[in-house]
MIDRENFI-172236 format. One record per residue (C-alpha): x negated, z negated, y. Coordinates in steps of 0.05 Angstrom, whole numbers, padded with zeros to 5 digits, always signed. Layout:
XZY
...
END
This chain:
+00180-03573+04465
+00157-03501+04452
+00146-03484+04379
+00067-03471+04367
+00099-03412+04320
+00156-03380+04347
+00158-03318+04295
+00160-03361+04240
+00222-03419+04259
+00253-03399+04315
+00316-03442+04293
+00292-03505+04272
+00279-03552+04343
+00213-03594+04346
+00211-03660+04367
+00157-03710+04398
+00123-03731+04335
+00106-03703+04275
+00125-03733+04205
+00118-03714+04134
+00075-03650+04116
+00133-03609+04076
+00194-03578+04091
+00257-03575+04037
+00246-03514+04008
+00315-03491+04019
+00305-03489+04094
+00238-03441+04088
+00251-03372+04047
+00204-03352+04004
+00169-03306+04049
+00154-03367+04090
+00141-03417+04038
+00079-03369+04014
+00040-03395+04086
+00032-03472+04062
-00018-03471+04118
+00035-03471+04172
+00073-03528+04151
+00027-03581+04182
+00056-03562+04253
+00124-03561+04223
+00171-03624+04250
+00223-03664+04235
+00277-03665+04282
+00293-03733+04263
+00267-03813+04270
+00243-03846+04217
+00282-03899+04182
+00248-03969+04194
+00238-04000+04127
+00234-04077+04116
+00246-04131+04162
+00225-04132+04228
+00168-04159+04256
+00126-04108+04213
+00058-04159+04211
+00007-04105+04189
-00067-04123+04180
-00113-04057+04185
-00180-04074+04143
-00236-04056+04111
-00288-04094+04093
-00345-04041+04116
-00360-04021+04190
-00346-03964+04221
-00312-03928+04171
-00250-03916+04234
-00204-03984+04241
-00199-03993+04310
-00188-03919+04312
-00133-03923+04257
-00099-03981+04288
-00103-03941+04361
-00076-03879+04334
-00021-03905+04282
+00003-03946+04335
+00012-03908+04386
+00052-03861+04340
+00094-03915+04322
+00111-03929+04393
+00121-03857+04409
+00171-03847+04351
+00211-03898+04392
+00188-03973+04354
+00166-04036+04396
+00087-04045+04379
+00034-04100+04389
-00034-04082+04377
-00083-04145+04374
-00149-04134+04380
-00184-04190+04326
-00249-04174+04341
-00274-04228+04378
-00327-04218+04421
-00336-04144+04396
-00266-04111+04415
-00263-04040+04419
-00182-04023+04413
-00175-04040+04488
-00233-03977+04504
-00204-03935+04453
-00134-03936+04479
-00164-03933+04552
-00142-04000+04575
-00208-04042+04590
-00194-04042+04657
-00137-04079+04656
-00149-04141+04604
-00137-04197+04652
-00120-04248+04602
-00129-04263+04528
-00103-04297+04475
-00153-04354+04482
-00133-04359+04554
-00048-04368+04531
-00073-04423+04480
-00111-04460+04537
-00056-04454+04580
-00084-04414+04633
-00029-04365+04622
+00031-04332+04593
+00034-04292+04535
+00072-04238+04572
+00013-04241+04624
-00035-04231+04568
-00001-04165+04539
-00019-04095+04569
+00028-04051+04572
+00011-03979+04562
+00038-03940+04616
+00025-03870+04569
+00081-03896+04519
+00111-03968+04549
+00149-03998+04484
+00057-04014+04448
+00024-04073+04475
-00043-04091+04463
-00067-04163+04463
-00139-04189+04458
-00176-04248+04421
-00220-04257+04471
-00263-04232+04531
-00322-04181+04508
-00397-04216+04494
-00350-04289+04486
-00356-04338+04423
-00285-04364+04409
-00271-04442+04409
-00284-04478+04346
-00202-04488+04351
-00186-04417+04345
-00172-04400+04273
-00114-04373+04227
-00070-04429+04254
-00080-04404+04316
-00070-04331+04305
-00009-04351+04261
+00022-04381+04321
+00007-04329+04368
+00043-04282+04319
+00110-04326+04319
+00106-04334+04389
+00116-04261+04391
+00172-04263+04333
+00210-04307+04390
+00200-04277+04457
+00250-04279+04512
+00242-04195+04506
+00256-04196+04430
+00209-04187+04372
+00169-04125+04360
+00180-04082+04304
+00106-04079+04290
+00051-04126+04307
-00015-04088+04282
-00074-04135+04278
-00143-04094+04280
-00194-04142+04233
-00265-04145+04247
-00317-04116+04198
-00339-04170+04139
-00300-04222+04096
-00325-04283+04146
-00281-04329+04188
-00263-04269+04225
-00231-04243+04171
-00193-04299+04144
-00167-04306+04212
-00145-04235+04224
-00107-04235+04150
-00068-04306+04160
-00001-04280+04193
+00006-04216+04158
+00046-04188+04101
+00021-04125+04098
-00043-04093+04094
-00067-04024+04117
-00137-04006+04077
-00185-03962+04116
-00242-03932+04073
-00297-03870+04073
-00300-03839+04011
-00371-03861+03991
-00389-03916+03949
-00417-03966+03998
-00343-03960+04026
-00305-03978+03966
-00341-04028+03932
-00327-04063+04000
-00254-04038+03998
-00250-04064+03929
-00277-04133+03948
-00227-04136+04007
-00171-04113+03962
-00188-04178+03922
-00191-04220+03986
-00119-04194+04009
-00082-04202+03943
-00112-04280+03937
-00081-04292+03996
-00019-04271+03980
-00011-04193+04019
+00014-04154+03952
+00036-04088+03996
-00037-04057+04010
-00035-03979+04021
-00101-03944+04039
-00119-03886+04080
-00182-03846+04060
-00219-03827+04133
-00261-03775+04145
-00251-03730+04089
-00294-03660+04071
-00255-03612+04028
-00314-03571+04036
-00362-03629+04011
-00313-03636+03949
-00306-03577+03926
-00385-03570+03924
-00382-03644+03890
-00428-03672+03938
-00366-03726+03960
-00315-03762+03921
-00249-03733+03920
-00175-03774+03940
-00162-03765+03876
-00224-03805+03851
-00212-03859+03907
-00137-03875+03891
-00169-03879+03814
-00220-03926+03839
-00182-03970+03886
-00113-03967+03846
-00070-03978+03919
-00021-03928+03943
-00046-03871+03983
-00022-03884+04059
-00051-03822+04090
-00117-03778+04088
-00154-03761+04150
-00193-03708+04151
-00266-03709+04184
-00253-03684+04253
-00300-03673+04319
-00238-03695+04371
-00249-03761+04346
-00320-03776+04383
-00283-03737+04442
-00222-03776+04442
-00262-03840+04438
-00301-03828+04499
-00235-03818+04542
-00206-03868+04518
-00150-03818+04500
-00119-03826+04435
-00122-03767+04387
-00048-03764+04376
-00033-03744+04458
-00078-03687+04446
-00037-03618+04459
-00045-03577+04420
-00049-03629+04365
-00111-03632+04323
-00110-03642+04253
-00134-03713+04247
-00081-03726+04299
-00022-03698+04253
-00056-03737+04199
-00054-03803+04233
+00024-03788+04259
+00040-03773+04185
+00004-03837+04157
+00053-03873+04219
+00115-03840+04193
+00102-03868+04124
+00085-03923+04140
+00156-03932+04180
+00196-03916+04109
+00141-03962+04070
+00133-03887+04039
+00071-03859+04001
+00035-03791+03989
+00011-03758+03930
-00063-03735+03931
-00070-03659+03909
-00135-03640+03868
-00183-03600+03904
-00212-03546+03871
-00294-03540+03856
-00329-03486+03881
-00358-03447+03815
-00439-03470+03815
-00484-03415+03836
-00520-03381+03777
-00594-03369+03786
-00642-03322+03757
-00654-03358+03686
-00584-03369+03682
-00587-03303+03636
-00629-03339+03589
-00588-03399+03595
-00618-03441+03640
END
């Protein structure tokens, strides 16, 4: 793969994915170390180490709607399957799924999890392979517009979990579980076989106090690792104070800072495709951001949030006079 900046690392070989933001410093002289904006295209040429043991059950949350689950889970997982790692995405939504559309895959849901709990089917028959990047899955609840039985609760979700732990084909590394909006049944069921927890949250305030109450929810129910991402950030909206900064959200929330995704048009773009943002050549920005949030999340690593500084306020005419 071509280097997007030839003139500036001719030497260093880029791989397929993209992990951490920074370089060692002794690799970069100081002429190049003075362009910090260049670094985001900047690659490891290296896997990441997987962390923990294996399956990784991740639940991505959030309490509030649409602040970008089903597009975090999408994204993060097919990084994870592109840096090499056996995925299952399940789609916990029942009734309103959205990962199958987002990864492009409606058309080829045959069979759900409802369906391999009645019998009607496997659970290999049930899993849709992605033929973009083979080694992620996806699985759904249900059919679209379809109430699930009475029968179909944690339990249930618990055992389709460990029915994955002992497949013929071997155990995923990572079973992502995208959980519906609220802190109903839906929730409780989505939550039951996982250890960890992936927060998704807006910087606003209707978003946190939501992320706050599911941050509760999570840690009575025994998940102690939570990181967070913060979606759809606006430097340009914090440094004129009109949104919180990462800063101010870690200080709210009190979890460890997964990743930060910055607010990013490709998104309603890559939505309507059905194309992931992380395919996208040349890579966008939320796209890096998602692959770096992936790459941590491999290591069980975090990331520091920088301040961001304020724009100086604008002086008008009876500032002279000290208004």
């Amino acid at each position: 793969m071509a280097s997007p900046f030839p003139h500036l690392l001719p030497s260093i070989p880029l791989s397929p994915f993209h992990p951490p933001l920074f370089l060692p410093s002794k690799i970069l002289s100081p002429q190049h170390r003075r362009r910090p904006a260049v670094s985001a295209a900047l690659q490891w040429n290296r896997k990441p180490q997987l962390a923990g043991e294996t399956p990784r059950v991740v639940v991505v949350t959030s309490g509030k709607g649409g602040v970008g689950k089903t597009t975090t889970t999408a994204n993060v997982g097919l990084s994870l399957a592109r840096f090499g790692f056996s995925v299952v995405a399940i789609d916990a939504d029942a009734g309103l799924r959205n990962l199958d559309l987002l990864l492009g895959l409606e058309n080829r849901v045959n069979y759900t999890a409802v369906e391999v709990l009645n019998g009607d089917c496997r659970l290999d028959q049930a899993l849709v392979r992605d033929r973009r990047c083979p080694s992620l899955e996806l699985l759904c609840i249900s059919k679209p517009r379809s109430k699930l039985p009475l029968g179909f609760g944690a339990k249930a979700l618990t055992w389709v979990v460990d029915a994955l732990r002992s497949r013929p084909a071997g155990p995923p590394h990572f079973v992502l579980i995208d959980c519906p909006a609220g802190i109903d049944a839906g929730f409780i069921t989505a939550i039951a076989p996982a250890n960890e927890a992936v927060l998704v949250t807006t910087p606003d305030i209707t978003a946190l106090r939501d992320a706050d109450r599911v941050t509760g929810l999570l840690e009575c129910d025994g998940i102690r690792d939570i990181k967070m991402i913060v979606n759809r950030v606006r430097t340009d909206l914090i440094r004129g104070e009109d949104m919180m900064s990462v800063l101010d959200v870690q200080e709210m929330l009190g979890l460890a800072l997964l990743g930060v995704i910055p607010e990013d048009s490709e998104v309603i773009k890559s939505t309507n495709r059905g194309y992931p943002l992380v395919l996208n050549k040349p890579p966008t920005m939320a796209g890096l951001a998602f692959e770096q949030a992936a790459w941590r999340l491999v290591e069980q690593d975090t990331m520091t949030a920088v301040m961001v500084e304020e724009e100086p306020k604008k002086k008008g005419f009876f500032s002279f006079f000290g208004g």
